[in-house]
C-alpha positions as CSV (number, residue, x, y, z in Angstrom):
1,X,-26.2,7.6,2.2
2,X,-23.9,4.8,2.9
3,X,-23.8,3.0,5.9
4,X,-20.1,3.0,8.1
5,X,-19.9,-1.0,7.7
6,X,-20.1,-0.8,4.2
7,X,-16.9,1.2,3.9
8,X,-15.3,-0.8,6.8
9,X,-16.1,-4.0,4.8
10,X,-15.1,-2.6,1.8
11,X,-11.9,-1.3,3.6
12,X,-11.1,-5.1,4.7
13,X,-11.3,-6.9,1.7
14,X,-9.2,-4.4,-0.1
15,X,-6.5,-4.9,2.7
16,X,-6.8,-8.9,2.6
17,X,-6.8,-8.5,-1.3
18,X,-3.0,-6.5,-0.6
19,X,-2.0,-8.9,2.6
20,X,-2.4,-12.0,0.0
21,X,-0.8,-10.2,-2.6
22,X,2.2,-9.7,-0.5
23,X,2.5,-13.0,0.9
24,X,2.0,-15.2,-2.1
25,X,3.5,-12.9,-5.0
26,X,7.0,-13.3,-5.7
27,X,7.4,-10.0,-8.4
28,X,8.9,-7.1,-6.2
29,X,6.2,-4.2,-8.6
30,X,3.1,-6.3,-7.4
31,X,4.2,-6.7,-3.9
32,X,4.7,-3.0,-3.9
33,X,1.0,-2.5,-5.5
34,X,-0.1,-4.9,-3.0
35,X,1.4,-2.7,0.1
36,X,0.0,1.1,-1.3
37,X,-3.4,-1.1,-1.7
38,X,-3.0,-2.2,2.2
39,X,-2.4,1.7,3.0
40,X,-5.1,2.7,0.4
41,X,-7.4,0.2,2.7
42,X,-6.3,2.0,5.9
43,X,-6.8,5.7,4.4
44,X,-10.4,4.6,3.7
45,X,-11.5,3.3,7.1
46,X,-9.6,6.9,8.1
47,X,-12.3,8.5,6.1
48,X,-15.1,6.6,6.3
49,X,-14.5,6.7,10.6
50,X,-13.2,10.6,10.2
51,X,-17.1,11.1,8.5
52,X,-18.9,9.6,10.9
53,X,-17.4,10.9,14.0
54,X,-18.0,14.3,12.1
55,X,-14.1,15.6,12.5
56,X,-11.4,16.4,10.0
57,X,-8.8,14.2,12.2
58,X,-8.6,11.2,9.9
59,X,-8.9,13.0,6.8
60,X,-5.7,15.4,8.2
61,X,-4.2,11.9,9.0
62,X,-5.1,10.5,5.9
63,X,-3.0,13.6,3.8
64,X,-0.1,12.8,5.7
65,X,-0.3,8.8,4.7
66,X,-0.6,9.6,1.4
67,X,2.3,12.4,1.5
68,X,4.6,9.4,2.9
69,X,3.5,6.7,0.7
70,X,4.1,9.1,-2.5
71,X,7.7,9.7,-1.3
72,X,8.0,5.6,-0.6
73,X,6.6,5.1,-4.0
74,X,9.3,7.2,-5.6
75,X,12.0,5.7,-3.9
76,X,10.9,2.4,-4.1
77,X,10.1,2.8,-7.9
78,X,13.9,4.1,-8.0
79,X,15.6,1.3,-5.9
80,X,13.3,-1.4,-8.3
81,X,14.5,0.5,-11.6
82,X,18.2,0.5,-10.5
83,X,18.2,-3.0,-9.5
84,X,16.5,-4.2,-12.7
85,X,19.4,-2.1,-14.8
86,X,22.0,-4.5,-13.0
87,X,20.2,-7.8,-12.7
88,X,17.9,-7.5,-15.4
89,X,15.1,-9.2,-12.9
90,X,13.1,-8.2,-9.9
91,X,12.3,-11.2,-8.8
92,X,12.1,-11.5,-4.9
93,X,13.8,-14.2,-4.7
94,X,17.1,-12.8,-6.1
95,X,16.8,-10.1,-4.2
96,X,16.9,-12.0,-1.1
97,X,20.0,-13.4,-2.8
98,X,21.7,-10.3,-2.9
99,X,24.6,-9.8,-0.7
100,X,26.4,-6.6,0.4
């Protein structure tokens, strides 16, 4: 069996992986990796805690994280495919340029 800290240590580097990723990347598709790895991260320490307290209250929590981030992903995914059709980039940095 594996201890709690293991997936809690586990569960931290995978969400200082993403928070790096985010900060230092400049592509919009590996800053939105980076951010479903942060919320991957989170879902795991919902497990791993859910386990050891022996209810199903993080693992109910944990369906409803993933149901969001799967509608996020397909939105997102959407927005990043219609802006590359116009700008032919994704590039952070134009976006940020972008203007209504």
């Amino acid at each position: 069996m594996v201890p709690l800290h293991s997936y809690l240590i586990l569960s931290a580097i995978l969400f200082s992986i993403g928070t790096i990723g985010v900060l230092i990347r400049r592509n919009a598709i590996v800053i939105f990796m980076c951010v479903e790895m942060m919320l991957n991260a989170v879902n795991l320490t919902f497990i791993a805690l859910s386990r050891q307290l022996g209810n199903i209250d993080g693992q109910i929590f944990v369906f409803f994280v993933m149901t969001v981030a799967a509608a996020e992903a397909a939105v997102g995914l959407a927005l990043m495919i219609a802006y590359y059709k116009n700008r032919e980039s994704i590039d952070v940095e134009d976006i940020k340029l972008m203007k209504l």
